[in-house]
C-alpha positions as CSV (number, residue, x, y, z in Angstrom):
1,X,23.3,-10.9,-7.9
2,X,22.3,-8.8,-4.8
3,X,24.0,-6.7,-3.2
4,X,23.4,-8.3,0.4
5,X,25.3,-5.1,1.9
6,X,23.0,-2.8,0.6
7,X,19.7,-4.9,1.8
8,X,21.7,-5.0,5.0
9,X,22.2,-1.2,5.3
10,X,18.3,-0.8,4.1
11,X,16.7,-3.7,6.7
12,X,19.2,-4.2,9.4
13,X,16.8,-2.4,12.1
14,X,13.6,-3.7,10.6
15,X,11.5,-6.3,12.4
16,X,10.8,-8.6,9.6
17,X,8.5,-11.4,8.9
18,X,7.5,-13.4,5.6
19,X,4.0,-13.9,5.2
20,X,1.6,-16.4,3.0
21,X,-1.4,-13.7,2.7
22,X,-1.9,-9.7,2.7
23,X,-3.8,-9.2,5.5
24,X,-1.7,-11.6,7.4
25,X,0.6,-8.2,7.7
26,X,-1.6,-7.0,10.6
27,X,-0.3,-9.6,12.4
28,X,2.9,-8.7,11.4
29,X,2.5,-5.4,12.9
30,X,1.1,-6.3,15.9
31,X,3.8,-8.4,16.9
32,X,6.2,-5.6,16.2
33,X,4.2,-3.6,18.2
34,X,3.6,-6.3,21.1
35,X,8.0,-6.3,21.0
36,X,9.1,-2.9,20.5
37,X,6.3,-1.1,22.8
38,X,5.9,1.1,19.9
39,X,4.5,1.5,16.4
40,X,4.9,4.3,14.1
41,X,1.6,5.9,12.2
42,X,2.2,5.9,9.0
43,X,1.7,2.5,6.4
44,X,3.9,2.2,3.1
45,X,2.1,-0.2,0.8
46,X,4.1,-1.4,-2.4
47,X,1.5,-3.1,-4.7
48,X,-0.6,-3.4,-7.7
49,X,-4.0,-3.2,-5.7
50,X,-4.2,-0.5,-2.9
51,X,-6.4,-3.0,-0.5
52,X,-8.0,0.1,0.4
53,X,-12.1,0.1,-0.1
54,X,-13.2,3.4,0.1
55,X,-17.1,4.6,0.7
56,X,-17.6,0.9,2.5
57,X,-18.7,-0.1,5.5
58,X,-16.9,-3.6,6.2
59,X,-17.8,-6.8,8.6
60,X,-14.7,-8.4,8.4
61,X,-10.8,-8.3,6.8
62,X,-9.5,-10.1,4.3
63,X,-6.5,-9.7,1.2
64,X,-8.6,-7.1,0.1
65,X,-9.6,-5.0,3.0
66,X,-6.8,-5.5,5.4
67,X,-5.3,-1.8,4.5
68,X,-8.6,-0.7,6.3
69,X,-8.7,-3.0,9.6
70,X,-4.6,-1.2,9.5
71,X,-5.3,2.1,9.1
72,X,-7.6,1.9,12.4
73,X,-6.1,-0.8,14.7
74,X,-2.7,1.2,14.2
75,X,-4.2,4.6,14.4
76,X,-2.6,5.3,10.7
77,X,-2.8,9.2,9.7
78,X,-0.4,8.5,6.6
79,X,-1.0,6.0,3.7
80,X,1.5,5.8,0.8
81,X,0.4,3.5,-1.9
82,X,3.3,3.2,-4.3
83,X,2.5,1.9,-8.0
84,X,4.3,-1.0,-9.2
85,X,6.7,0.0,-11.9
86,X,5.6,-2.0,-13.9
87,X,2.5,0.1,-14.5
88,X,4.3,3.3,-14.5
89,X,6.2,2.2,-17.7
90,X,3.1,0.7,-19.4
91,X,1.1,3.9,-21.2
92,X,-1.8,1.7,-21.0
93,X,-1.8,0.7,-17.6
94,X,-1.0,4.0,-16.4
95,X,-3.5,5.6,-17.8
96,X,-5.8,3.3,-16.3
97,X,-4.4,4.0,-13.1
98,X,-3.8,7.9,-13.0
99,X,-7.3,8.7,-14.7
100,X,-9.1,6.1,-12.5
101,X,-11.1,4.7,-15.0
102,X,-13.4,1.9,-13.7
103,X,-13.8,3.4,-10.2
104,X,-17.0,3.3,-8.5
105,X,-18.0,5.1,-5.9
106,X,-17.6,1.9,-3.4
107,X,-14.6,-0.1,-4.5
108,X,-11.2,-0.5,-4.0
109,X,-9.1,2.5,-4.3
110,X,-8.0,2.7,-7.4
111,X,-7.3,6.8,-7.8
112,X,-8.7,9.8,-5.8
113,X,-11.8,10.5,-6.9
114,X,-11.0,14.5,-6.7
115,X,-8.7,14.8,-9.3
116,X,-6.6,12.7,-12.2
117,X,-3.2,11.1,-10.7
118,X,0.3,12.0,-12.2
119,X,2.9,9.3,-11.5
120,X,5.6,11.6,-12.2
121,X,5.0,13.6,-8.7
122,X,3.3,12.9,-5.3
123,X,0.0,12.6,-5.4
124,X,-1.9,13.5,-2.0
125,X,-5.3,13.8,-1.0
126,X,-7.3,14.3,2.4
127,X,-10.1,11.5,3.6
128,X,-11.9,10.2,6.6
129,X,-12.1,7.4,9.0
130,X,-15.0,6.4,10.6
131,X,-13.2,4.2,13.3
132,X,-16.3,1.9,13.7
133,X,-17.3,0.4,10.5
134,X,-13.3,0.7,9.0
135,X,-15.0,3.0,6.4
136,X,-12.6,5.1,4.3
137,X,-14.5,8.6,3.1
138,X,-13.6,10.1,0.1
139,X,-13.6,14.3,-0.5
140,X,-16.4,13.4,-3.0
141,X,-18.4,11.5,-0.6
142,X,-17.6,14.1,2.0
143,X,-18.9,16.6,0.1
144,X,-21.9,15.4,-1.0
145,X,-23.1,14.2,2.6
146,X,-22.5,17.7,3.3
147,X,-24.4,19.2,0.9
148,X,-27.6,17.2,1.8
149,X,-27.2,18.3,5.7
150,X,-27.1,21.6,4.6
151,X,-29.7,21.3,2.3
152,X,-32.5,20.2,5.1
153,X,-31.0,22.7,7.5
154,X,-28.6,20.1,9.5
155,X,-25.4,20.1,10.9
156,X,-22.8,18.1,8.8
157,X,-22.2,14.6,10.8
158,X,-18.8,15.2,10.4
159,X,-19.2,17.7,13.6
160,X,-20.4,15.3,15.6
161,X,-18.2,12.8,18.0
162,X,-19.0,9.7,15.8
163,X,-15.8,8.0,15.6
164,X,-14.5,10.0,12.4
165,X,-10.6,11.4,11.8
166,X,-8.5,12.7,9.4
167,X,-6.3,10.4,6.9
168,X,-3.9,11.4,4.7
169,X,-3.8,8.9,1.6
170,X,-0.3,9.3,-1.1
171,X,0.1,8.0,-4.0
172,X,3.4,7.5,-5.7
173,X,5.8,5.5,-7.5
174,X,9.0,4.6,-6.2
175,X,10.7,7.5,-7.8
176,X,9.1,9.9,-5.2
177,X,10.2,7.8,-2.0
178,X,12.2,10.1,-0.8
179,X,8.8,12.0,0.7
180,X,9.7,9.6,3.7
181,X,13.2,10.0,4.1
182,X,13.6,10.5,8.3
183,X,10.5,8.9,8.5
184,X,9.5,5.6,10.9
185,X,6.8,3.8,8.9
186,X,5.3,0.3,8.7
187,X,6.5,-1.2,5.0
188,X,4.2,-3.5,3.4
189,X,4.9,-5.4,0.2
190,X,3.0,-7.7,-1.8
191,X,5.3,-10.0,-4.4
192,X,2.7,-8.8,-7.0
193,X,4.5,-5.2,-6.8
194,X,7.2,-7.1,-9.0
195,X,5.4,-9.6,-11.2
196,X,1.8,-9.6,-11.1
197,X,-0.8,-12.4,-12.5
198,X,-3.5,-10.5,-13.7
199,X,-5.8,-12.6,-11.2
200,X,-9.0,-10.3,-10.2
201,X,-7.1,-7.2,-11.5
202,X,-8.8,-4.1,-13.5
203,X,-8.8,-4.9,-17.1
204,X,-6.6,-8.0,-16.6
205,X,-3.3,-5.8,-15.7
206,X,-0.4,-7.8,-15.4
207,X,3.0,-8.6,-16.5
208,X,3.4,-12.3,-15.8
209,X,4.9,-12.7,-19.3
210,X,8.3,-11.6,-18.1
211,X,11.4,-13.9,-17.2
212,X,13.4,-14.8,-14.6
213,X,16.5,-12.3,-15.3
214,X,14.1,-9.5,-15.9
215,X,12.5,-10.4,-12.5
216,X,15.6,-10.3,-10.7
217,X,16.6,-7.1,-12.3
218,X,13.4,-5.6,-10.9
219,X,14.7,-6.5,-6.9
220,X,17.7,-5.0,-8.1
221,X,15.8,-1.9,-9.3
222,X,13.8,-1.9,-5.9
223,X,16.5,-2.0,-3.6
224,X,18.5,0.7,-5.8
225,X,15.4,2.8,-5.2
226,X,15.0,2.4,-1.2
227,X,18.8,2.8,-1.2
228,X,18.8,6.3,-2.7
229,X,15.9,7.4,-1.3
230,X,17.6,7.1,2.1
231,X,14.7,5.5,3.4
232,X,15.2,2.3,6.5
233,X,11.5,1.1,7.4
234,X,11.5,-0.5,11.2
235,X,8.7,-2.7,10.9
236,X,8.6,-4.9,7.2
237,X,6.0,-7.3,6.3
238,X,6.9,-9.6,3.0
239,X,3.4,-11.3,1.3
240,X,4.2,-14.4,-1.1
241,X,0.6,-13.5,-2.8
242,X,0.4,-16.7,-4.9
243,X,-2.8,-16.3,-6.2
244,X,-1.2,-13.1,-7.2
245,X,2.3,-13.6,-8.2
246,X,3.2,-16.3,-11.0
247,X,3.7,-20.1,-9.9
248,X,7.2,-19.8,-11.9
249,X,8.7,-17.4,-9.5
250,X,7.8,-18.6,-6.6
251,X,11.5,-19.8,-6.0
252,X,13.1,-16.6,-6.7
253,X,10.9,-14.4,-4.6
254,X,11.6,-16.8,-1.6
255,X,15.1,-15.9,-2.2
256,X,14.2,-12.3,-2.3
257,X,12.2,-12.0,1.0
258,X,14.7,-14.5,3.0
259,X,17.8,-12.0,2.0
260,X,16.0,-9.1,3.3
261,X,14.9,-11.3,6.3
262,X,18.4,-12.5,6.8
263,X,19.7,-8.8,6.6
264,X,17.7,-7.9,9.6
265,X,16.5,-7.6,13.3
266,X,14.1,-10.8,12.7
């Protein structure tokens, strides 16, 4: 069972809604926003795909891109992408993961481009935002438009007033979570974070195969690890995802989400 006093202690000052699709936590957010006449700058994602396309210009947001519309619309200078556990215990799929294998240079985020992850610490990394076109700039790109300014003799775009800033991007598991302890954040989290499909995911990752205890041992492990993080979100968004999460739990992550809903503000 769960330990409602511990989601309550976690949630009770959270604005909390329950949400069909990803990108439908924007609205989530703005409502909090549109309520509380206030909304904190950093976004806490929990989930097997970062929804973050990097290098891209976009025309509109979707499950895929909705990190993107966020991190402008909310003015976010702090994104923490924390990798499903699930992932972090699979050699396999963290391998995948920490040495980024199948990234391109415009795709969803799967790793920095800069270095190899490690999910044993906090892994950080410094990009741009070009507030226009939602585009998220990695170092790599960064660096290679600079190098071709400076080799015709121009001044790097970046120095110009074209809409870019700063974004810090992290990468962790939920081991590390105590880097936001006394911190007000926005707190997504997609049901694939505990049992994902494999539906459109990098070499078919997934762990759908597991059962309904071993499920329910995995909310129990999550809300061990916000508990002793010390970490109280005040604005939570909770996606169903069922193209993402398995059919067969669609039941007992309903129950999740309305426990944590129950436990607070909303």
């Amino acid at each position: 069972m769960l330990d409602s006093n511990v989601i309550q202690e976690i949630f009770k000052n959270s604005y909390t809604e329950i949400n069909k699709n990803h990108n439908e936590a924007i609205d989530v957010f703005r409502r909090y926003k549109e309520k509380s006449g206030k909304c904190p700058n950093i976004l806490v994602h929990f989930d097997t795909h970062s929804d973050a396309y990097i290098n891209s210009s976009l025309d509109y947001c979707n499950i895929a891109t909705w990190v993107n519309y966020a991190v402008s619309e909310f003015n976010i200078k702090e994104f923490y992408w924390v990798i499903p556990n699930y992932i972090f215990n699979n050699e396999k799929y963290k391998k995948i993961y920490e040495q980024k294998q199948f990234l391109t240079a415009n795709d969803c985020m799967l790793g920095f481009d800069s270095y190899t992850c490690d999910f044993n610490i906090v892994n950080k990394e410094e990009f741009l935002v070009n507030e226009k076109t939602k585009e998220i700039i990695s170092p790599s790109r960064i660096a290679l438009i600079n190098e071709n300014c400076a080799r015709f003799g121009l001044q790097s775009i970046f120095d110009f007033d074209l809409g870019f800033r700063n974004l810090t991007v992290y990468i962790l598991t939920a081991k590390n979570l105590s880097v936001l302890k006394d911190k007000e954040f926005l707190l997504s989290i997609d049901a694939d974070y505990f049992s994902n499909s494999g539906f459109d995911t990098v070499e078919n990752i997934q762990n759908s195969d597991i059962g309904k205890e071993e499920l329910l041992e995995e909310f129990k492990i999550f809300i061990q690890q916000l508990k002793e993080a010390q970490i109280k979100p005040i604005c939570t968004s909770l996606t169903l995802s069922p193209m993402y999460l398995p059919s067969k739990f669609s039941d007992e992550i309903k129950y999740f989400y309305s426990t944590i809903k129950a436990a607070s503000l909303s």
